[in-house]
N, C-alpha and C positions, 0 to 999 in steps of 0.2 A: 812685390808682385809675383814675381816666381814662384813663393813659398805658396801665396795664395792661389798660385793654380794648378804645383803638385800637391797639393793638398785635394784639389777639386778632381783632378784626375787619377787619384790613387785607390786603387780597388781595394775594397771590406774585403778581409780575407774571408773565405767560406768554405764551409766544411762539408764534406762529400756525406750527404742523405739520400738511399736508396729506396729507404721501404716505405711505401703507402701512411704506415700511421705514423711516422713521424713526421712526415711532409704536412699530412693535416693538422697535425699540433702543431708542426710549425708558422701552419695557417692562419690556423684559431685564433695560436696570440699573436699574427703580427705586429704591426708598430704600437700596441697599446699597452700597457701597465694592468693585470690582472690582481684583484686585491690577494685573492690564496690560490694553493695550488691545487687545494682541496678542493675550494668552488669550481674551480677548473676540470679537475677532474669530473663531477658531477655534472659539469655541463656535456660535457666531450662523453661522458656514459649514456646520458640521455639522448643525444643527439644522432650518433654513431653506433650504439650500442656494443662498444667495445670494452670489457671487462675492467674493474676499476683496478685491479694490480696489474693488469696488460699497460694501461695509465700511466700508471706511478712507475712501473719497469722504463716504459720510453721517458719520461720526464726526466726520471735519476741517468739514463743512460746519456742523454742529449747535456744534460747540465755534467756530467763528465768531460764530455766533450767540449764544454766550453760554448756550444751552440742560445744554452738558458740560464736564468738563474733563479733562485727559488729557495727562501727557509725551509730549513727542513728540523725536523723534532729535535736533534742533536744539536743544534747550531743557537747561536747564543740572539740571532738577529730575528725573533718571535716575527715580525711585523714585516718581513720583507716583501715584496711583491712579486710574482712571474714576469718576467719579461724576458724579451732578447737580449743576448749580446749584440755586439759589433759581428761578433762573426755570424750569429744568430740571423744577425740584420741583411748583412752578405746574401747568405743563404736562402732568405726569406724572396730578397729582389733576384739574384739566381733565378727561383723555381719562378719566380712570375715572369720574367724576360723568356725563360724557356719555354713556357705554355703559351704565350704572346706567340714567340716565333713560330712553334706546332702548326702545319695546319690542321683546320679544322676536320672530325672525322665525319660528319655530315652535313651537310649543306642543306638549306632549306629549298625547297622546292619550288620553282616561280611559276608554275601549271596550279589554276585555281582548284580547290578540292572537289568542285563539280566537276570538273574534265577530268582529274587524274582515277576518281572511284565512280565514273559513268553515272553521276545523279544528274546530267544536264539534260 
């Protein structure tokens, strides 16, 4: 019983992401299996329109860190998928617990749009 609930209470370790486009890759693929990293890329250009070797620069950089993982031309495992690590995973639940806790930076407004822009 023990074992099974530091297991349950023991933190993914995670790894300190500052900058914007990594935090959205690490968005993108949260908890799914991405078949290439290439499609990935492709996606995240289209979407974002952030340069495909800006891309491939944070991909290689984050799977450095241990954050992702991903075939790459040199590596013998052609077929592998994008995903997260553990710590990736960490990281992933991190930024969404943090943006949770954030408050909001505007609030919607409970004055109907005829009273607030004088069409009443």
């Amino acid at each position: 019983m023990r074992a099974i609930y530091r297991e349950y209470t023991e933190q993914k370790p995670v790894a300190v992401v500052k900058r914007r486009k990594e935090q959205i890759i690490i968005a993108e693929i949260g908890f799914e299996e991405i078949a290439t990293a290439t499609s990935f890329v492709e996606y995240v250009y289209e979407k974002y329109g952030f340069s495909r070797s800006c891309i491939w620069y944070n991909l290689k950089k984050l799977k450095h860190r241990g954050v992702l993982d991903f075939a790459e031309k040199s590596e013998s495992e052609v077929y592998k998928p994008l995903y997260l690590t553990d710590v990736g995973v960490g990281t992933l639940r991190a930024m969404l617990s943090h943006s949770a806790a954030a408050p909001v930076a505007a609030q919607p407004s409970r004055v109907a749009p005829q009273i607030r822009y004088g069409l009443a």
